[in-house]
N, CA, C and O atoms as a GROMACS GRO file, in nm:
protein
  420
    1UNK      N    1   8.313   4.024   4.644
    1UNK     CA    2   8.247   4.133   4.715
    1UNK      C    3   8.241   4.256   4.625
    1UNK      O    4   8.320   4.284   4.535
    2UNK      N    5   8.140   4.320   4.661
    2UNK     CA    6   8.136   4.460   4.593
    2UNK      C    7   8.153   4.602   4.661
    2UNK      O    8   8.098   4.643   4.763
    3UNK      N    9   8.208   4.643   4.611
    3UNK     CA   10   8.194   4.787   4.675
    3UNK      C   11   8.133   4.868   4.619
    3UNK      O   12   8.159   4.864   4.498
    4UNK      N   13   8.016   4.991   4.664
    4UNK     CA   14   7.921   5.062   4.644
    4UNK      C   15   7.967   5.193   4.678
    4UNK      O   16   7.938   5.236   4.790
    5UNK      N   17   8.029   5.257   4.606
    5UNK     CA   18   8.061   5.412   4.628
    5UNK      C   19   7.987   5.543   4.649
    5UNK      O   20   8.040   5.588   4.547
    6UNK      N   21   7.919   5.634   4.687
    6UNK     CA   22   7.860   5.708   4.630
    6UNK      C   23   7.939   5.883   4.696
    6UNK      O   24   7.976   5.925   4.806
    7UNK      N   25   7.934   5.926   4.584
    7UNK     CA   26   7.971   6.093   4.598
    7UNK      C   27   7.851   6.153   4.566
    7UNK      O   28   7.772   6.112   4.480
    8UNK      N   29   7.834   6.277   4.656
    8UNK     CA   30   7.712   6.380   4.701
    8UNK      C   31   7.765   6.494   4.696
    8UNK      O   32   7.888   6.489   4.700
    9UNK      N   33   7.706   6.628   4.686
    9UNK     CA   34   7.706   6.757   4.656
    9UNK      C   35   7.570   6.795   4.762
    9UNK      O   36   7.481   6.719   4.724
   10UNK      N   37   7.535   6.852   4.838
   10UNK     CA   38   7.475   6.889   4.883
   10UNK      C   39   7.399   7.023   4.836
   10UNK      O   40   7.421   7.058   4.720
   11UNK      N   41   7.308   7.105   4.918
   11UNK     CA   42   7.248   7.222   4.888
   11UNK      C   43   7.328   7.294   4.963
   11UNK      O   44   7.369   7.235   5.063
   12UNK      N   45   7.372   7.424   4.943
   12UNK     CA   46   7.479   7.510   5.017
   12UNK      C   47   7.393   7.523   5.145
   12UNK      O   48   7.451   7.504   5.252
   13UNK      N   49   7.274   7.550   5.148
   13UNK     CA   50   7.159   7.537   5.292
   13UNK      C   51   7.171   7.428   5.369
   13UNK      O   52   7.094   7.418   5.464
   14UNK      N   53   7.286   7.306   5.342
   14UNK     CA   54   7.284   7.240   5.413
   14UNK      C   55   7.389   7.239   5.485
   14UNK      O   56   7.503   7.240   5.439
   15UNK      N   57   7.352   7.236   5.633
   15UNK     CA   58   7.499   7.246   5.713
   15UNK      C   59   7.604   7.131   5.746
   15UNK      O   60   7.557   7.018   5.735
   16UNK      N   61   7.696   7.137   5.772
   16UNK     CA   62   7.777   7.021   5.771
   16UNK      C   63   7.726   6.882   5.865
   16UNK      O   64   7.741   6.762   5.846
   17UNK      N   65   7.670   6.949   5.960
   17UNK     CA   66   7.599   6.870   6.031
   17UNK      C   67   7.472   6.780   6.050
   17UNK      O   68   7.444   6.686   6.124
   18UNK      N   69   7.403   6.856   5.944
   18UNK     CA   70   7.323   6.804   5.875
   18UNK      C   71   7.347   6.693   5.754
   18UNK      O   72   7.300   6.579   5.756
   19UNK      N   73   7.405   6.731   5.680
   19UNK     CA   74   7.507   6.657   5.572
   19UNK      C   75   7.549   6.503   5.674
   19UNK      O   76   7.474   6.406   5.680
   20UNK      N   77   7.615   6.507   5.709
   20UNK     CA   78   7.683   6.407   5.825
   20UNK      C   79   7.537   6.320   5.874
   20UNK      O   80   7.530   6.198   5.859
   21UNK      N   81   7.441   6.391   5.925
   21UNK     CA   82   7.337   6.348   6.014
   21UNK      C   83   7.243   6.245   5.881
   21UNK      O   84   7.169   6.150   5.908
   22UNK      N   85   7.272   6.294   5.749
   22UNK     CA   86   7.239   6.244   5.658
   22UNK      C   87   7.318   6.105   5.586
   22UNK      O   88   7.257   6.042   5.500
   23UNK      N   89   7.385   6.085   5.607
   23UNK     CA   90   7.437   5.979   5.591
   23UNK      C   91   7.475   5.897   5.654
   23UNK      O   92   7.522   5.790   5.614
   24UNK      N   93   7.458   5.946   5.808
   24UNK     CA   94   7.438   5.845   5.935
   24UNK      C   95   7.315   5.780   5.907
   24UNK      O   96   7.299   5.668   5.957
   25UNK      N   97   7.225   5.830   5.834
   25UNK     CA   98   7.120   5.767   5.787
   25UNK      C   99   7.103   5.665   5.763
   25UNK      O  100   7.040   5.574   5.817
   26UNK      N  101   7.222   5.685   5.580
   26UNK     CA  102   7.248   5.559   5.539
   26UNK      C  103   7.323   5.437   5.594
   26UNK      O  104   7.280   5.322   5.591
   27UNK      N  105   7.431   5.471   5.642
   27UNK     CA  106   7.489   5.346   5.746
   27UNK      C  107   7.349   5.322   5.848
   27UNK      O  108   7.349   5.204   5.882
   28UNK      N  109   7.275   5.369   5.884
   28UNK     CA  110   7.184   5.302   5.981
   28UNK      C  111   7.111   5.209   5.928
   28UNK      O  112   7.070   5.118   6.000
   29UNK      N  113   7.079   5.214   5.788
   29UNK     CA  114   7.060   5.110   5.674
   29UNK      C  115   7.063   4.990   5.708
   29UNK      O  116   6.972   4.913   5.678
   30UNK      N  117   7.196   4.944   5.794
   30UNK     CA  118   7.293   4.803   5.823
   30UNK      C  119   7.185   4.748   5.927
   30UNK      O  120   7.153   4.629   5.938
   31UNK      N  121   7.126   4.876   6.014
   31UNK     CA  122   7.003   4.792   6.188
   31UNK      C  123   6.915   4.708   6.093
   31UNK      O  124   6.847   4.615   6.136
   32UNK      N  125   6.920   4.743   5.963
   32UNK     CA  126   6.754   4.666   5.891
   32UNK      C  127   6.769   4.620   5.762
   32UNK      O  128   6.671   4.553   5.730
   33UNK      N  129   6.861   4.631   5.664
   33UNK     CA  130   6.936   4.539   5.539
   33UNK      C  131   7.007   4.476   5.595
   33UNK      O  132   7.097   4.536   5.653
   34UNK      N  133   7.001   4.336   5.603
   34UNK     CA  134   7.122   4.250   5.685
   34UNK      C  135   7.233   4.218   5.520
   34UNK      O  136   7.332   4.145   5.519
   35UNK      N  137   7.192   4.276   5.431
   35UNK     CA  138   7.306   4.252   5.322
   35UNK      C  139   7.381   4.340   5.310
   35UNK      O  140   7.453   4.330   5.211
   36UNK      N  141   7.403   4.464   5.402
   36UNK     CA  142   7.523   4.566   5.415
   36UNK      C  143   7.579   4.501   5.492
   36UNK      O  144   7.542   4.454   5.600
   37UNK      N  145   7.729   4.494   5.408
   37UNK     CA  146   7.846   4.390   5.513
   37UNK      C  147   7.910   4.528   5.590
   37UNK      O  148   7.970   4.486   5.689
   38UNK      N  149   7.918   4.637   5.585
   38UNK     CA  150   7.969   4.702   5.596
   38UNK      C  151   7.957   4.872   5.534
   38UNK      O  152   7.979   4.881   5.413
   39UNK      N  153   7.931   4.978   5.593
   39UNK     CA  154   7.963   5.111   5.572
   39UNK      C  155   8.009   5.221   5.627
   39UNK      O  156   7.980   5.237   5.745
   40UNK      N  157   8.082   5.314   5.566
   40UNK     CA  158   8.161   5.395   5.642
   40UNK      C  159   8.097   5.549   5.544
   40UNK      O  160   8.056   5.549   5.428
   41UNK      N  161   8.109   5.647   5.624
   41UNK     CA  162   8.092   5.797   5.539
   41UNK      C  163   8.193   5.876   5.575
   41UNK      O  164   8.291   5.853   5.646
   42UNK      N  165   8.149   5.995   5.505
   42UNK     CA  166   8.217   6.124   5.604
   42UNK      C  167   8.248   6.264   5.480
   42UNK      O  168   8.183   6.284   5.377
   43UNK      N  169   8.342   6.326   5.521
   43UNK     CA  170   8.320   6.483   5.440
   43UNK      C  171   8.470   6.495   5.408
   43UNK      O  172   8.560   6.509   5.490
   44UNK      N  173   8.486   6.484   5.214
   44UNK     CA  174   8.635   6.503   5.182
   44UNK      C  175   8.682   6.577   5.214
   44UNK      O  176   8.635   6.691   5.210
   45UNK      N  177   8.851   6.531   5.282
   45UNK     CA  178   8.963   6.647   5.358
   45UNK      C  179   9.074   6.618   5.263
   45UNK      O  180   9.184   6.617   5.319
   46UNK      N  181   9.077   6.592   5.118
   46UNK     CA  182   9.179   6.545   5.011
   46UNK      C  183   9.256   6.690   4.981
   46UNK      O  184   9.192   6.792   4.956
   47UNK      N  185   9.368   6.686   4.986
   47UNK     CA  186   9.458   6.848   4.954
   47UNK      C  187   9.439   6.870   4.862
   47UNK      O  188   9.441   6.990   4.834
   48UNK      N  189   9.406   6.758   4.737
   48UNK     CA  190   9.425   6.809   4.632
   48UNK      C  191   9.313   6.855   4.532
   48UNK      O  192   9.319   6.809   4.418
   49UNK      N  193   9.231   6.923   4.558
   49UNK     CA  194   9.152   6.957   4.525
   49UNK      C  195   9.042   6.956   4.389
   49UNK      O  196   8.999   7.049   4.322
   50UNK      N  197   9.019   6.807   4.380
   50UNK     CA  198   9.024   6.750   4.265
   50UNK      C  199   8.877   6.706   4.318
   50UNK      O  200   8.848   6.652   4.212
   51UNK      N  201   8.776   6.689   4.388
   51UNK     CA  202   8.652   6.644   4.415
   51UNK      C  203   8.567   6.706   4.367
   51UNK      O  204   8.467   6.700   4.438
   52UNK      N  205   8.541   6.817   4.206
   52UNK     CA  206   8.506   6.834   4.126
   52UNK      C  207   8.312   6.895   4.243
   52UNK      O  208   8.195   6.886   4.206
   53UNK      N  209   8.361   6.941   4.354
   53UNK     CA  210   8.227   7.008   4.427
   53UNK      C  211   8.160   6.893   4.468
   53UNK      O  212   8.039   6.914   4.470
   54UNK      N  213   8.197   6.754   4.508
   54UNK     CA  214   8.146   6.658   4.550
   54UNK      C  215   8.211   6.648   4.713
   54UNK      O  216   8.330   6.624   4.731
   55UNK      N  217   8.142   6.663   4.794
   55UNK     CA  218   8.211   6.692   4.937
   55UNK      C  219   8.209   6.584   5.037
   55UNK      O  220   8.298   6.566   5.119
   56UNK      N  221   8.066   6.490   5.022
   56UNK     CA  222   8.082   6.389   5.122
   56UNK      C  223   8.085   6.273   5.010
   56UNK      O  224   8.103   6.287   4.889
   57UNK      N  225   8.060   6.146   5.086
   57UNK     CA  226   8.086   6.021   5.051
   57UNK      C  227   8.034   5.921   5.174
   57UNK      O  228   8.045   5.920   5.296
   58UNK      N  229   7.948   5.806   5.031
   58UNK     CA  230   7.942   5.671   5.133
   58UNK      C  231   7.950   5.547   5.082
   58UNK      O  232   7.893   5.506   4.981
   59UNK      N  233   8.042   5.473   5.172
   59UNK     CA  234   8.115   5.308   5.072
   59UNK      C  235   8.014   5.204   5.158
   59UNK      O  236   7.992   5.198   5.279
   60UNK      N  237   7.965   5.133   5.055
   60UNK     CA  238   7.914   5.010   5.122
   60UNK      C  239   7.964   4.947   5.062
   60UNK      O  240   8.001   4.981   4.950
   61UNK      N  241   7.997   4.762   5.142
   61UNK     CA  242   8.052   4.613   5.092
   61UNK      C  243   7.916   4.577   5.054
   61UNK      O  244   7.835   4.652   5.109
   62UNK      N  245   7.863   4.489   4.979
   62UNK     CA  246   7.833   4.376   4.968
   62UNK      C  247   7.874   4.267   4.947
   62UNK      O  248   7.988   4.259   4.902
   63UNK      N  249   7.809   4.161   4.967
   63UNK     CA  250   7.907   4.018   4.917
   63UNK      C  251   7.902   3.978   4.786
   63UNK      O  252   7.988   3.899   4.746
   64UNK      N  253   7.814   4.017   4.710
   64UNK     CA  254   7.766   4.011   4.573
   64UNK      C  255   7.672   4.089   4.486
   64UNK      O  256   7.611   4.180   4.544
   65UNK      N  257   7.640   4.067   4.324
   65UNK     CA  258   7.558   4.151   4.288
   65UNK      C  259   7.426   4.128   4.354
   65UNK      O  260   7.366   4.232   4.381
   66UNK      N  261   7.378   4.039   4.380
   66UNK     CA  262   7.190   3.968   4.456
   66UNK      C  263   7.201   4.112   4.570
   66UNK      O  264   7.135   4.216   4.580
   67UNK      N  265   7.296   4.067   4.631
   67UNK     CA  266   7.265   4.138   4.792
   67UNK      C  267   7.221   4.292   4.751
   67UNK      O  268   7.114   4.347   4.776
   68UNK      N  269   7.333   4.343   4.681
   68UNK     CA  270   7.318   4.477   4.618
   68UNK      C  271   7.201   4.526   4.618
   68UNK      O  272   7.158   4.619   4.687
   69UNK      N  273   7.117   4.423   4.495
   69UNK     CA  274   6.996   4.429   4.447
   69UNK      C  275   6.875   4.486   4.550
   69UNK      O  276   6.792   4.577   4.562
   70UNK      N  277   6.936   4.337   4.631
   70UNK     CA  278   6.828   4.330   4.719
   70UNK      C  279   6.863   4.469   4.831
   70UNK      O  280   6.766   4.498   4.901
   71UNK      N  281   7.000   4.562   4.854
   71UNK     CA  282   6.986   4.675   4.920
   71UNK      C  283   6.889   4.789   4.807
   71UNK      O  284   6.790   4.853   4.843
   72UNK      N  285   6.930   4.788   4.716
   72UNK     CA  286   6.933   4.880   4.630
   72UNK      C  287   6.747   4.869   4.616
   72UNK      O  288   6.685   4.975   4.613
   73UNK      N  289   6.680   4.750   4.609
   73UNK     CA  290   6.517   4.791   4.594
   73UNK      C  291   6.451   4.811   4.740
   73UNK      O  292   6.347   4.874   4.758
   74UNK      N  293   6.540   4.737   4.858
   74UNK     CA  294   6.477   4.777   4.978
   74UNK      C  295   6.389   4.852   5.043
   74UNK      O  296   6.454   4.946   5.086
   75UNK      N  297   6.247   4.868   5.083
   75UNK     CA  298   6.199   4.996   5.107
   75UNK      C  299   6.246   5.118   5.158
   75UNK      O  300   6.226   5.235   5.124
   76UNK      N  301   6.331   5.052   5.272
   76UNK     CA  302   6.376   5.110   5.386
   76UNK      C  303   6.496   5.221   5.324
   76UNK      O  304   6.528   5.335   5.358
   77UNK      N  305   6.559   5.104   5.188
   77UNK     CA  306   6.693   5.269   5.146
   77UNK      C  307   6.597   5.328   5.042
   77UNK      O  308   6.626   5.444   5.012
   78UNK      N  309   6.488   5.276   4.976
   78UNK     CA  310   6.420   5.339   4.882
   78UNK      C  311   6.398   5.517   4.960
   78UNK      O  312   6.435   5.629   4.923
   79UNK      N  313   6.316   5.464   5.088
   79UNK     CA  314   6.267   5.565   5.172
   79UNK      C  315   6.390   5.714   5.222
   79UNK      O  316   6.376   5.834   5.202
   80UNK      N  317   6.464   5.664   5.268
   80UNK     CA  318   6.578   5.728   5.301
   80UNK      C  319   6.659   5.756   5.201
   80UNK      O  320   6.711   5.859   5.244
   81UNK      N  321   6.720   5.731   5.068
   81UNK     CA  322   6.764   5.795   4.948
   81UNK      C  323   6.640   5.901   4.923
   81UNK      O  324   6.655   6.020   4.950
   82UNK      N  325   6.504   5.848   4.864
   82UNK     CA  326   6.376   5.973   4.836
   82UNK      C  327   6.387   6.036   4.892
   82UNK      O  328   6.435   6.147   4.866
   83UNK      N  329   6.342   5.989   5.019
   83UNK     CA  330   6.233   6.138   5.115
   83UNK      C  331   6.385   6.203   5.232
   83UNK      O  332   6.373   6.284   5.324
   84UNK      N  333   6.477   6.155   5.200
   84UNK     CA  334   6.581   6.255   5.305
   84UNK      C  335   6.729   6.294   5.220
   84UNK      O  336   6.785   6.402   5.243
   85UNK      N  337   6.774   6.214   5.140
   85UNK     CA  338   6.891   6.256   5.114
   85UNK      C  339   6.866   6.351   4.954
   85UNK      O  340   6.905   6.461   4.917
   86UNK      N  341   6.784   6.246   4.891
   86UNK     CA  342   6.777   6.348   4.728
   86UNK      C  343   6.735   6.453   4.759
   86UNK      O  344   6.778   6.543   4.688
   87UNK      N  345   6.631   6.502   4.877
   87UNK     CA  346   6.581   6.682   4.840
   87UNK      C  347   6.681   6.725   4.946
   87UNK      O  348   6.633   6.804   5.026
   88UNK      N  349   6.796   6.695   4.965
   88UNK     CA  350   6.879   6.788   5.021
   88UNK      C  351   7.052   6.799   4.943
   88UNK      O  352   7.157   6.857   4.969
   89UNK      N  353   6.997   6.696   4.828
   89UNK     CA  354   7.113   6.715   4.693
   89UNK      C  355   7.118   6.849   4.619
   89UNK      O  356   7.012   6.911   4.620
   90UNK      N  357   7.229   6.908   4.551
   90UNK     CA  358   7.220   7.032   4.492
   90UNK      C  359   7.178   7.046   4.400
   90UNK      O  360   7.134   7.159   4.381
   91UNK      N  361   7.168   6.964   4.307
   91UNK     CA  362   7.063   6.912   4.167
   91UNK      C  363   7.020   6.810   4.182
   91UNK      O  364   7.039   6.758   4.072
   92UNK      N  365   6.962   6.722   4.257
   92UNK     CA  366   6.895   6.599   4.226
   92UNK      C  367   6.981   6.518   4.249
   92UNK      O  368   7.076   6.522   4.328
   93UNK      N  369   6.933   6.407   4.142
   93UNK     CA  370   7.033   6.265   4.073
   93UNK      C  371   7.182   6.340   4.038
   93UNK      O  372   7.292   6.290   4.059
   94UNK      N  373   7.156   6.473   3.980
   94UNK     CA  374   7.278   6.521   3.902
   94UNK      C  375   7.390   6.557   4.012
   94UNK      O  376   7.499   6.596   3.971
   95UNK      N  377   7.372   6.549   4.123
   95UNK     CA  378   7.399   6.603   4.231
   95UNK      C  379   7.508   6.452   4.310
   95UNK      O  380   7.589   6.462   4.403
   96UNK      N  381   7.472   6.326   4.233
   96UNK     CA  382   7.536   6.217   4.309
   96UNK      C  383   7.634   6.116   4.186
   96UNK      O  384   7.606   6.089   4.069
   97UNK      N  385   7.713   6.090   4.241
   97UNK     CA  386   7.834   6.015   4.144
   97UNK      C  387   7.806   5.870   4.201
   97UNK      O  388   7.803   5.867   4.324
   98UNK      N  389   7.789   5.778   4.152
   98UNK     CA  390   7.761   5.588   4.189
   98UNK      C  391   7.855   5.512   4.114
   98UNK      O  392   7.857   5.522   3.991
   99UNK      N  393   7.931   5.439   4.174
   99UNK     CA  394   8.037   5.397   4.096
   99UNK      C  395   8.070   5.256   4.230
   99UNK      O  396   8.112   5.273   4.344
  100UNK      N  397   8.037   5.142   4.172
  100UNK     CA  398   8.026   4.983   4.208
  100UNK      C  399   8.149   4.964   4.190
  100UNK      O  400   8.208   5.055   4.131
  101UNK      N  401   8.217   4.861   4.226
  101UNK     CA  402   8.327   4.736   4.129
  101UNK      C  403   8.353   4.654   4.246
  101UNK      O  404   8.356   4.684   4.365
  102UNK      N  405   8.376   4.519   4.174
  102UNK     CA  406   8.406   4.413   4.219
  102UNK      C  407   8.578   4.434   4.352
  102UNK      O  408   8.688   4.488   4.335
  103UNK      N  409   8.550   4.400   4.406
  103UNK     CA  410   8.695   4.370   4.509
  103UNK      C  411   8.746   4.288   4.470
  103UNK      O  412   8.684   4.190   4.428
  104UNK      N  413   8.877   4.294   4.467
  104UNK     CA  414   9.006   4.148   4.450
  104UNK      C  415   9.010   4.063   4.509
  104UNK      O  416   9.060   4.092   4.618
  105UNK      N  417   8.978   3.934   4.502
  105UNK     CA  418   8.969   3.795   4.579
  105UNK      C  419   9.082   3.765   4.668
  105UNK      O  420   9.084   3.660   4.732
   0.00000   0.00000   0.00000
């Protein structure tokens, strides 16, 4: 299985609730990619203040690299990464951290 990480920075114009409402997005992903085994989000509460201005976060499973693929060209997250989450990033691409790896068998 894989896990699909992603860290976000938002636009300071964006409210927390909005932020949130935005990545309910992406977990909604799962009603219409049947290759999300699984996702969870939400907004770092870490004490230690080490999230380098990266505030929310979202983990997806897959079962393999294919499925990935096949989330990752999807129209449906094509659509919803473009047209809703990147123009409400604080720089763009520069604005998101992606970081995959395999799970332990």
């Amino acid at each position: 299985m894989i896990q699909h990480i992603v860290l976000v920075s938002f636009k300071p114009s964006v409210s927390e609730p909005e932020a949130l409402g935005l990545l309910a997005e992406m977990k909604k992903l799962q009603d219409t990619i049947p290759q999300i085994r699984s996702c969870t989000y939400g907004k770092n509460n870490s004490p230690e203040g080490l999230s380098q201005g990266f505030e929310y976060c979202f983990v997806m499973t897959f079962n393999n690299a294919e499925e990935r693929a096949l989330y990752l060209e999807h129209p449906a997250h094509v659509a919803v990464a473009q047209e809703k989450v990147m123009p409400a990033l604080e720089n763009g691409v520069k604005s998101a951290i992606i970081f995959d790896y395999d799970l332990p068998q």
